[in-house]
KEKE-3310 file (N, C-alpha, C; in steps of 0.2 Angstrom, whole numbers, plus 5000, padded with zeros to 4 digits):
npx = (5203:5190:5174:5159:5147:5129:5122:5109:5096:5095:5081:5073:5059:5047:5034:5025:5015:5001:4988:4973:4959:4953:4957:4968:4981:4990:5003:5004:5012:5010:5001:5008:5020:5032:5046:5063:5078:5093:5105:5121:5135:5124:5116:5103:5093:5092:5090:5077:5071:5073:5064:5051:5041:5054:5054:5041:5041:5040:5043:5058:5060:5070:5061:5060:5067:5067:5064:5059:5047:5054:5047:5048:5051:5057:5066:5072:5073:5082:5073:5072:5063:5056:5048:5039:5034:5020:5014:4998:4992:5000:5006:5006:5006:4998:4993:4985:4980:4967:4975:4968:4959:4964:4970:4973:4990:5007:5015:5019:5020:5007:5008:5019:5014:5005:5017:5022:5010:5007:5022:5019:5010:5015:5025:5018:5012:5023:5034:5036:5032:5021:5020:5026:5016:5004:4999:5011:5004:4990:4973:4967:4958:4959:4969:4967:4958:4971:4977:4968:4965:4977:4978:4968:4955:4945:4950:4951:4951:4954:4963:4972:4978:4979:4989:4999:5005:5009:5021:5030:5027:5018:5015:5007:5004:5001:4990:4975:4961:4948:4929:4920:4906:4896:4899:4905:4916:4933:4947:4961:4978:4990:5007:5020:5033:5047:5053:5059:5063:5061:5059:5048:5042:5046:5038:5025:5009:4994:4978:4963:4948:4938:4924)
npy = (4944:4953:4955:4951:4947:4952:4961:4961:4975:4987:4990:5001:5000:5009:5007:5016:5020:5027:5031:5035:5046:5034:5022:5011:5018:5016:5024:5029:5031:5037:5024:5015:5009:5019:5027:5019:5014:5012:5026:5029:5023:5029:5025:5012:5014:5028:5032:5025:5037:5047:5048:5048:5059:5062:5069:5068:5057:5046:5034:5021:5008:4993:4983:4970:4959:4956:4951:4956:4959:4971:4985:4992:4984:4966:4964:4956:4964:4968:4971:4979:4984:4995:5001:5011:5025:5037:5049:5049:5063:5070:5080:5074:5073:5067:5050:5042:5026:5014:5000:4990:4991:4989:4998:4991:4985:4986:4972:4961:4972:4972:4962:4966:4975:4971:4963:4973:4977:4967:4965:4977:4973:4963:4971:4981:4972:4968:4978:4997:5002:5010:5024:5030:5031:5039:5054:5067:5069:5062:5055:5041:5033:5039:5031:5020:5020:5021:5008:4998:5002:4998:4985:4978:4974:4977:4984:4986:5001:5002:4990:4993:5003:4997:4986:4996:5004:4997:4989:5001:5009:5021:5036:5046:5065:5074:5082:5087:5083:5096:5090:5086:5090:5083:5081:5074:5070:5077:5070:5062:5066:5057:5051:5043:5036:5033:5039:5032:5016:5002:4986:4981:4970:4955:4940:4947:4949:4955:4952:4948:4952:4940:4930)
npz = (4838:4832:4840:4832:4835:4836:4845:4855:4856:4871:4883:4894:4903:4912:4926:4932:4945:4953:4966:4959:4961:4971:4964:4957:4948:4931:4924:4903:4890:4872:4872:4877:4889:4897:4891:4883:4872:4880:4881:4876:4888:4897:4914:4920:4930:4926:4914:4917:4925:4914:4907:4912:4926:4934:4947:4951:4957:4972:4976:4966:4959:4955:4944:4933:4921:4904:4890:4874:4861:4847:4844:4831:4821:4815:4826:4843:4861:4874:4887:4903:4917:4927:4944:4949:4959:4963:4975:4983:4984:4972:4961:4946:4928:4912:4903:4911:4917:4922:4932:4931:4919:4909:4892:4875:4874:4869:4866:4878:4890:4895:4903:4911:4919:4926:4934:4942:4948:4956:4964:4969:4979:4986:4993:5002:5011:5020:5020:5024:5011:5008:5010:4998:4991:4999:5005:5013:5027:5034:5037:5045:5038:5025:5023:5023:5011:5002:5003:5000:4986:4981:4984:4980:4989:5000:5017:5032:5046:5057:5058:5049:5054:5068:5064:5058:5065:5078:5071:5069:5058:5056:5064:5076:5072:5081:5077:5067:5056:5053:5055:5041:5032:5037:5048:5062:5072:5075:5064:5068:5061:5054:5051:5038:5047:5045:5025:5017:5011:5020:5029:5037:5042:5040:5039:5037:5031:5025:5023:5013:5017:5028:5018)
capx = (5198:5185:5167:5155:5140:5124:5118:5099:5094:5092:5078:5071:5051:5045:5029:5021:5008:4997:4981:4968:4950:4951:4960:4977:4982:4997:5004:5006:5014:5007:4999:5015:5024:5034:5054:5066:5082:5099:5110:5129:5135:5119:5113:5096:5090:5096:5084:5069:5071:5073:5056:5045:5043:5059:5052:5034:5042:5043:5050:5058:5066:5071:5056:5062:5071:5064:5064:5053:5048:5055:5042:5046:5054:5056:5072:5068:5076:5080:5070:5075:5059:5056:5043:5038:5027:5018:5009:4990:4992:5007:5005:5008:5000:5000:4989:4984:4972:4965:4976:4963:4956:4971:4969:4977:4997:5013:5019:5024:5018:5003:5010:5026:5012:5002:5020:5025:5004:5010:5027:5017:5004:5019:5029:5013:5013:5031:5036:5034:5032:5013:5024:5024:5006:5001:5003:5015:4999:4984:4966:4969:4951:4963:4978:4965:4955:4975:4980:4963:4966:4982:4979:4962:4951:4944:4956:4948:4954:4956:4967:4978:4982:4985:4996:5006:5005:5012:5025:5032:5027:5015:5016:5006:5007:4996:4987:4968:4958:4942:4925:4918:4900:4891:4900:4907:4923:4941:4951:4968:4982:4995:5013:5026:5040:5052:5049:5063:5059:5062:5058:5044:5038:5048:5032:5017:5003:4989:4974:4958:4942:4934:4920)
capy = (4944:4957:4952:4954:4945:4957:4959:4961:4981:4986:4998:5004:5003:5014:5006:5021:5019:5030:5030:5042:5041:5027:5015:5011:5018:5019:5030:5027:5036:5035:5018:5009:5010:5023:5020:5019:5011:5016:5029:5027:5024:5027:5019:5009:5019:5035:5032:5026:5043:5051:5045:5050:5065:5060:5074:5065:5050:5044:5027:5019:5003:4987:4976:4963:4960:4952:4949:4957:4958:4979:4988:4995:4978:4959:4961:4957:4967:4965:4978:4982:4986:4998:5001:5019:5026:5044:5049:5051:5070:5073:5082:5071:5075:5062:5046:5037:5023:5009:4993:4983:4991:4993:4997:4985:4988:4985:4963:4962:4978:4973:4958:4971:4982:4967:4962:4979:4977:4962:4967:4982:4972:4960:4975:4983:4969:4968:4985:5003:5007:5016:5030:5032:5031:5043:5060:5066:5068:5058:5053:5032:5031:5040:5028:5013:5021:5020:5002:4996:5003:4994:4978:4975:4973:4981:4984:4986:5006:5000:4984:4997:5007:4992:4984:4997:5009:4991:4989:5006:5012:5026:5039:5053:5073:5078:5088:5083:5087:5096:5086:5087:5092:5080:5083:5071:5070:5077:5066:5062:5064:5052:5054:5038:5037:5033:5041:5026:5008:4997:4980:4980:4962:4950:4938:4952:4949:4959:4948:4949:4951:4936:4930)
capz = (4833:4833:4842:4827:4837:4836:4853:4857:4860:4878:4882:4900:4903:4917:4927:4936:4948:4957:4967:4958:4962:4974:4960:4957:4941:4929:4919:4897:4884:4867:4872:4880:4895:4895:4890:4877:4872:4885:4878:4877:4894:4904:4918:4919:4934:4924:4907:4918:4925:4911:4902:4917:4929:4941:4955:4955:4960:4978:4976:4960:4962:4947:4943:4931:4915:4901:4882:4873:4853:4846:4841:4825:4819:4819:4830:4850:4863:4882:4894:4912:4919:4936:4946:4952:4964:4965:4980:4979:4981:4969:4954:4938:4923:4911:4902:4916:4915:4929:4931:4929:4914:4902:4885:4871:4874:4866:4868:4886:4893:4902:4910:4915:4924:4933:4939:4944:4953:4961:4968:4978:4984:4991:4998:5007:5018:5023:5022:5023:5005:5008:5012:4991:4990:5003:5005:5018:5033:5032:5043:5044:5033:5019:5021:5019:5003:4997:5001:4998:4980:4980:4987:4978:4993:5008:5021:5039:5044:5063:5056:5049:5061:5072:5062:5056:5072:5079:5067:5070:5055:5058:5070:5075:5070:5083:5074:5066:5053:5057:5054:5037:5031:5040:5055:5067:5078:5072:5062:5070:5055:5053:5045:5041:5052:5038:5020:5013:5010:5025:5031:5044:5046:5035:5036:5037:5027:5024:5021:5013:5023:5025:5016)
cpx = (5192:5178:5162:5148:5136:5120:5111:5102:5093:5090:5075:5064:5051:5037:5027:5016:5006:4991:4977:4960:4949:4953:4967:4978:4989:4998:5007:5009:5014:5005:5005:5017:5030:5042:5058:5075:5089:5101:5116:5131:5131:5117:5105:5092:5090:5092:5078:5067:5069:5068:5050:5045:5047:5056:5045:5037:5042:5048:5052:5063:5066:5067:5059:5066:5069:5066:5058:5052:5050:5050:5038:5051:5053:5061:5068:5073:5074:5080:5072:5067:5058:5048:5043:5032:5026:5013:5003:4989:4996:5002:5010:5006:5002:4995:4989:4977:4972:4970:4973:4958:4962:4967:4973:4984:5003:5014:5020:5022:5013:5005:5015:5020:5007:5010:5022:5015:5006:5016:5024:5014:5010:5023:5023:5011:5019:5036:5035:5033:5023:5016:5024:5021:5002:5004:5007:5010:4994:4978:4970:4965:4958:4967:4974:4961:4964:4976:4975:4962:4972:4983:4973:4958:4951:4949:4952:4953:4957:4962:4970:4982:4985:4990:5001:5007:5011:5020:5032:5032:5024:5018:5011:5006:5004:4992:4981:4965:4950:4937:4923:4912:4894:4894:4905:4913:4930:4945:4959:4972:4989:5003:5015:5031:5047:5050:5057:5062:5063:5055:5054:5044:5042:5045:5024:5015:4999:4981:4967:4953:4941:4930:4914)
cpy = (4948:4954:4953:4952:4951:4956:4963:4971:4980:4991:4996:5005:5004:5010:5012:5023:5023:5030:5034:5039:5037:5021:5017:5011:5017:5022:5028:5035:5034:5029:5014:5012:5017:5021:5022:5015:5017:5019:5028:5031:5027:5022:5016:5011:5028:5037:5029:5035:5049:5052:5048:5056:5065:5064:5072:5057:5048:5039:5027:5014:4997:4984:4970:4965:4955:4952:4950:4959:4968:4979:4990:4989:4973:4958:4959:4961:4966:4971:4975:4984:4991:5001:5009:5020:5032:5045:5052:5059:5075:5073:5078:5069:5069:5058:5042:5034:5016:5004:4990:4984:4993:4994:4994:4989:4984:4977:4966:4966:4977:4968:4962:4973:4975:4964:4966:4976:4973:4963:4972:4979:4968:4965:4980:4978:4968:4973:4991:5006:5011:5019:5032:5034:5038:5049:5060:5067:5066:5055:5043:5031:5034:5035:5022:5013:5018:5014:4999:4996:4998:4989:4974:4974:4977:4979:4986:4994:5004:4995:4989:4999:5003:4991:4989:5003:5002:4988:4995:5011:5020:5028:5044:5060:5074:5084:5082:5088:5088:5093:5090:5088:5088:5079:5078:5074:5073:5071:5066:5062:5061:5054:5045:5040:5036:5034:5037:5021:5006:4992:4979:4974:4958:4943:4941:4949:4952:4958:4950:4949:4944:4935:4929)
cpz = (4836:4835:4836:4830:4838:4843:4854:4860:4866:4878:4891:4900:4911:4919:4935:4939:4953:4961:4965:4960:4968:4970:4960:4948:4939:4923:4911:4895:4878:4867:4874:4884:4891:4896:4885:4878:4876:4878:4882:4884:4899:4909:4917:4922:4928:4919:4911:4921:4921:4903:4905:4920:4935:4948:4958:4959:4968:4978:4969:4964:4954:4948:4942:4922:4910:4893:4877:4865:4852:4842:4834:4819:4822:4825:4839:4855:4872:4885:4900:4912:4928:4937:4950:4954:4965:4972:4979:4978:4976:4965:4948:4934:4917:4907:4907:4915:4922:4927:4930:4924:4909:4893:4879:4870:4870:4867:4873:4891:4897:4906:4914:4920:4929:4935:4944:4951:4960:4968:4974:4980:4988:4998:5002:5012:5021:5026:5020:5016:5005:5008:5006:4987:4993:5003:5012:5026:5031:5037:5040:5040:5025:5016:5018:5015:4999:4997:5000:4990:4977:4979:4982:4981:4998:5013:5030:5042:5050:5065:5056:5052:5066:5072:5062:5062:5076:5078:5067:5064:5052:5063:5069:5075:5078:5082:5068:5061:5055:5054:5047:5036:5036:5046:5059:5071:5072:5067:5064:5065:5059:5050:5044:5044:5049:5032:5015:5014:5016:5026:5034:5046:5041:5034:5035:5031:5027:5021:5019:5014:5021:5023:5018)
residu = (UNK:UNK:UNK:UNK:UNK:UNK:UNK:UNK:UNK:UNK:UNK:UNK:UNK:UNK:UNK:UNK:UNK:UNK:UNK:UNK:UNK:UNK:UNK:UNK:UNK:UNK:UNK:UNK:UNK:UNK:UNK:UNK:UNK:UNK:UNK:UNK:UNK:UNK:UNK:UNK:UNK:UNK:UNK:UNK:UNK:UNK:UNK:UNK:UNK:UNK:UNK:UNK:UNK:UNK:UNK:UNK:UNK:UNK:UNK:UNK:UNK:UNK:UNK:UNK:UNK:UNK:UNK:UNK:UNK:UNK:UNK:UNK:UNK:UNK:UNK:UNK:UNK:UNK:UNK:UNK:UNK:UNK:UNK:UNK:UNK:UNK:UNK:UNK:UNK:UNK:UNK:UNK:UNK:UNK:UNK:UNK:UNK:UNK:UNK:UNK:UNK:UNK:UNK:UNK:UNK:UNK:UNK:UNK:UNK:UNK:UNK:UNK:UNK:UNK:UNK:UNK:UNK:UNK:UNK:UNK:UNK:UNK:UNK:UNK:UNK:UNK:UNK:UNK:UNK:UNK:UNK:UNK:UNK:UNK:UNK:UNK:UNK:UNK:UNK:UNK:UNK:UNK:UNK:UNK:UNK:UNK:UNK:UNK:UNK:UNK:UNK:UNK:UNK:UNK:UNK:UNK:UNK:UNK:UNK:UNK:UNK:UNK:UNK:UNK:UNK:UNK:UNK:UNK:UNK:UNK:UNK:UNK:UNK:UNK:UNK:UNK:UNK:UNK:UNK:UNK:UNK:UNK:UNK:UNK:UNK:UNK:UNK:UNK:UNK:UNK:UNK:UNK:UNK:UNK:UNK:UNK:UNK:UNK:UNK:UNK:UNK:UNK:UNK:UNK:UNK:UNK:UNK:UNK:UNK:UNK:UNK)
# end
């Protein structure tokens, strides 16, 4: 006997996050996440790709799967959500607006993007995913403008380099940027030592100043 059951749309939303400015932003399209329902026999990875600019990407990995009301009707539809990451000096042009000032989104959409905020802040304690964030050489003061944007809070520049020089996750170029307008000492520049997600510390934290 034939299946006649009506199974729920599946659609693909893309959350895209960047550091600009000094914040962590993410990327819209027309007021929503960017996305659309799978096409016959695509993958889930394959349509967030093909929503976004695939080449600005660093990372992309699956957020979460949810159940959310469709757009342009009563029906509801189940999104695959993925998490994407540009590095602060990548080019990609776009609506981008602050995480923490969203503008009124689609059902679903701004909690998608504070969990997509969540999962980085988790993975920036444990493992190398900065490397997303950041460009490929960087002063340590640069790397803690970016997790500092990430995390929400002041990051200590000397902590960083501890830990993650520590961790094996930094390394240095030997090579320095020279002093800027008001003068001082060289800036040491940095790279990561792996440009794929790994595992550093499988308790790290990364703690908020104290008060």
């Amino acid at each position: 006997m034939a299946d006649t059951t009506t199974r729920a749309p599946h659609a693909v939303l893309a959350v895209v996050l960047q550091v600009r400015d000094r914040r962590l932003e993410v990327l819209l399209d027309a007021g929503a996440l960017p996305g659309a329902e799978l096409a016959p026999g695509e993958s889930l990875e394959a349509c967030a790709r093909r929503h976004v600019d695939a080449r600005a990407l660093a990372h992309l990995e699956q957020l979460e799967t949810r159940t959310l009301p469709a757009r342009r009707d009563a029906r509801t539809r189940l999104v695959t959500a993925y998490l994407g990451l540009v590095p602060s000096d990548g080019a990609a042009a776009g609506d981008w607006h602050a995480v923490g000032d969203l503008p009124p989104l689609p059902a679903g959409h701004g909690e998608i993007v504070l969990a997509a905020r969540a999962r980085l802040r988790a993975k920036l304690s444990y493992t190398n995913v900065g490397f997303a964030l950041a460009p490929e050489t960087f002063a340590i003061s640069e790397l803690r403008d970016i997790y500092a944007a990430a995390l929400g809070h002041d990051v200590s520049p000397t902590n960083l380099q501890r830990v993650l020089v520590r961790r094996g996750v930094l390394e240095p170029t030997g090579a320095h940027r020279g002093p800027g307008r008001a003068g001082g000492r060289p800036a040491a520049l940095f790279r990561f030592s792996a440009r794929k997600i790994e595992i550093t510390d499988q308790f790290g934290f990364l703690r908020p100043p104290a008060l």
